[in-house]
N, C-alpha and C positions, 0 to 999 in steps of 0.2 A: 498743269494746263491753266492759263488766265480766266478762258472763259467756259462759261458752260454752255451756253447756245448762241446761236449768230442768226439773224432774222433779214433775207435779203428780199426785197420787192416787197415791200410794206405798203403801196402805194394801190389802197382799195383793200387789202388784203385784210391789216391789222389796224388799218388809221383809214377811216371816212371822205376820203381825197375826191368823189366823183360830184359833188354837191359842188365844188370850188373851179373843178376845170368845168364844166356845165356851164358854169356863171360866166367864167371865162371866153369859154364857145358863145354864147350867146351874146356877148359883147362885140366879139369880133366878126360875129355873123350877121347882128343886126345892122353893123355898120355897113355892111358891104351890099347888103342887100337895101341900104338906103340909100346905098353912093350912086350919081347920075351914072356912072359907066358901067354899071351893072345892067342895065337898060328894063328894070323892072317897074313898075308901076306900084304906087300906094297900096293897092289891094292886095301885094303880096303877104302870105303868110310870114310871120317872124318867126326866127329860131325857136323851136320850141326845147326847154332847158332838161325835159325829160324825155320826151319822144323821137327829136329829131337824133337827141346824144345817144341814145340808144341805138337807133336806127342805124346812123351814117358816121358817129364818131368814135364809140364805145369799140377796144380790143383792134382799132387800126392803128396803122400809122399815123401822123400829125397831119402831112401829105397826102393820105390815102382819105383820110377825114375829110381832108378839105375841099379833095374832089368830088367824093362820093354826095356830100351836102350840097355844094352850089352843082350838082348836076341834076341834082332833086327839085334843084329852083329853076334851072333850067340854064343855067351860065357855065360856060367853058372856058378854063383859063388856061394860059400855058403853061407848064412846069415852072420855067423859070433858071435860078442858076442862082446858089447861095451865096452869092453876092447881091441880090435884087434887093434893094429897099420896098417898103410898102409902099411906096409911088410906083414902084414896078408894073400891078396888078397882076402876079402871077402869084400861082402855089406856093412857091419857092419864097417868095416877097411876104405875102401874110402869115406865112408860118409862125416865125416870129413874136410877130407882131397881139398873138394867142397870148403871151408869155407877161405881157403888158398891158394885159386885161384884166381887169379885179383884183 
């Protein structure tokens, strides 16, 4: 036998991964909720990189995250269709675009 143990889903488990997607989230949340079409106002709250991740991103889906957060803020988007660029404004569109953060 080559190996002696095999280590799957390492991600938080064994390696520190939630400190990077947080920053992550928070980049692409701050944007969105600074973008005119968001129809929020200055005084909103920003992503908060422990509380809100906890809250509305931690142990979801990337999609389930995305909704659960901008519904927190108060903004509905459409699902979308994985084909949507982040011009899109949908779920489906900013997914992504997570990935491209930090």
């Amino acid at each position: 036998m080559p190996y002696d143990a095999v280590l799957f889903d390492m991600d938080g488990v064994v390696t520190r991964t939630t400190s990077v997607h947080a920053a992550a989230w928070k980049e692409l949340f701050d944007s969105v909720l600074a973008d005119s079409r968001s129809g929020l106002g200055a005084d909103t709250p920003p992503f908060d990189a422990d509380r809100d991740y906890r809250l509305y991103v931690d142990g979801r889906s990337r999609e389930d995250g995305i909704r659960a957060f901008l519904t927190s803020r108060g903004i509905q988007l459409p699902t979308g269709s994985p084909e949507d660029g982040p011009d899109a404004w949908s779920v489906a569109g900013l997914g992504p675009e997570k990935m491209t953060c930090s």
